[in-house]
Steps between C-alpha positions, in 0.01 A plus 500: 500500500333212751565095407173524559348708200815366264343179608162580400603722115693142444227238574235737340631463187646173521141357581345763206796339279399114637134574439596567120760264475263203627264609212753459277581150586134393476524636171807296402367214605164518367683572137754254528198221590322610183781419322522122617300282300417261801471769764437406853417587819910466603604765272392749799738310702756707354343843546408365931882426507668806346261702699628338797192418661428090374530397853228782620273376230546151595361632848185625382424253191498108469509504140737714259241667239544783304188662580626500870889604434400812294218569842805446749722707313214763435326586814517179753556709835708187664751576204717822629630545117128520318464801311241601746676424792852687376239770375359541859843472661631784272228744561517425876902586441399798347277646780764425724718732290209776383691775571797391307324462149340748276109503477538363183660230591290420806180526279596316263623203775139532628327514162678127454425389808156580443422384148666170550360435821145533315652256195624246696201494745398195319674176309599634141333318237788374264331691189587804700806464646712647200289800561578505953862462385529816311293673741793407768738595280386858417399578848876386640635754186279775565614517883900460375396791235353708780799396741729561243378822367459662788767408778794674605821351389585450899609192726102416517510458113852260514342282754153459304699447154710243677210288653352544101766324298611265785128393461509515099857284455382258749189468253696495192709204647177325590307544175790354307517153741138494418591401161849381531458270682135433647369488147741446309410187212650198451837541340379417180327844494761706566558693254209431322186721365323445825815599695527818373130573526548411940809782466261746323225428741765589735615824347134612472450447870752737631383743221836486298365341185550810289758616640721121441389570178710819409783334655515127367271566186265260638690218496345270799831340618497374866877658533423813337185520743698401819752746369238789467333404882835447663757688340379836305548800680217714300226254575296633793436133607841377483675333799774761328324831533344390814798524695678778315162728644571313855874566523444835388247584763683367757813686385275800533378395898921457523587841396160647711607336829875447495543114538457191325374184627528122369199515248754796280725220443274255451298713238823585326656149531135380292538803221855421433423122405179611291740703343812203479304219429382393157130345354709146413685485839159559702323253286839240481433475918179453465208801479273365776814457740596833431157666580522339799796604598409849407186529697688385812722777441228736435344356839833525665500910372168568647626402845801673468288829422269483844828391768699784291225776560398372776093435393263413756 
């Protein structure tokens, strides 16, 4: 197969994946400020940093305001991860590649591109942003369930699975620094009623509420929950289960071509200490220098991936 269409399968879905992802952090942020009882225009600080994109914002806006962060990181044009720009990028990723996808999947890409284009055409009014963000989200899960239903199980569906949870563990990693350590209250707090409502806020935002709940009994503890993100292989969110799907595909583009590059180790060399490293040794280093390391990792695996097969 061409770098050139592996190229375009991967970014597709990493951008569909980014456009949900970016949703999601709006989401954690907007429920972890209306859990502050002195909220303030700062707490978006958080969500502009983890989303990588503070200093672009700083670019376009004098003032931080939250009105203006959740715009930027909705459908400002000058920021290259909006959900409408990473929307637009995928679909333009995806015509590239047309005759490598199912209809299904195609239509369904389009269908997004379409419907969100006409939501976002306009600021979103804050009384309906809860409403844009689900929208977002189903759309991004109808085209997986299209993708995923309908696809060949062939090198084009490795590279597009690998571009998805690359995307989805580097969002993981990010939602948890939001409230780690962005928004994280004084230290008199931790621990406290208000803590644990942040942490559920958090659960609910990567839609893993329910699912925490089967596991811990709904017992909000920030270890358990860091435990659950990080660390549990069955969670479809999890740093964990992330990267058993990405070594696995890539063990799959091994066996299909014959070779193995740099990003095999890597991706196996990241499984292995998910699978070594414990909830209390992770938090004993410290939880926000931990994420960080990770996503430079993660970062570090994604350029492995296009010099290995060659994408251009």
């Amino acid at each position: 197969m061409l770098g050139r269409t592996a190229n375009g399968l991967y970014w597709m879905f990493r951008y569909i994946e980014r456009a949900e992802n970016i949703a999601r952090l709006i989401d954690a942020g907007l429920r972890l400020s209306l859990t502050r009882s002195e909220a303030s225009e700062e707490d978006w600080d958080g969500v502009l940093q983890s989303s990588g994109v503070r200093e672009l914002y700083d670019n376009a806006h004098p003032t931080l305001t939250s009105a203006d962060a959740i715009d930027f990181l909705l459908r400002d044009r000058l920021n290259p991860s909006s959900v409408l720009s990473c929307i637009e990028a995928g679909r333009n990723n995806a015509r590239m590649v047309r005759t490598a996808l199912t209809r299904e999947t195609w239509e369904s890409t389009n269908e997004c591109w379409i419907e969100l284009k006409s939501v976002l055409a306009k600021r979103v009014k804050a009384t309906d942003l809860p409403q844009v963000i689900d929208t977002i989200k189903r759309r991004t899960a109808l085209i997986r369930g299209a993708f995923h239903g309908t696809m060949l199980r062939n090198e084009l569906y490795n590279f597009s699975r690998i571009g998805t949870f690359i995307e989805r563990a580097d969002n993981t990693a990010r939602i948890l620094d939001v409230k780690y350590y962005v928004l994280l209250p004084a230290v008199s707090q931790v621990g406290s009623s208000m803590d644990n409502i942040q942490w559920e806020s958090i659960l609910r935002s990567v839609s893993a509420h329910r699912a925490y709940g089967w596991v811990y009994d709904a017992e909000y503890r920030p270890a358990n929950i860091a435990d659950f993100l990080i660390l549990n292989g069955r969670m479809p969110r999890s740093l964990a289960y992330c990267y058993e799907k990405i070594a696995s595909n890539l063990g799959y583009l091994a066996r299909e071509y014959g070779e193995s590059h740099a990003a095999h180790a890597t991706a196996q060399e990241t499984l292995q200490s998910l699978r070594d490293r414990s909830i209390k040794e992770i938090m004993d280093r410290g939880l926000h220098e931990y994420i960080e390391d990770f996503i430079s990792h993660n970062n570090r695996l994604g350029q492995e991936i296009s010099d290995g097969y060659r994408f251009y």
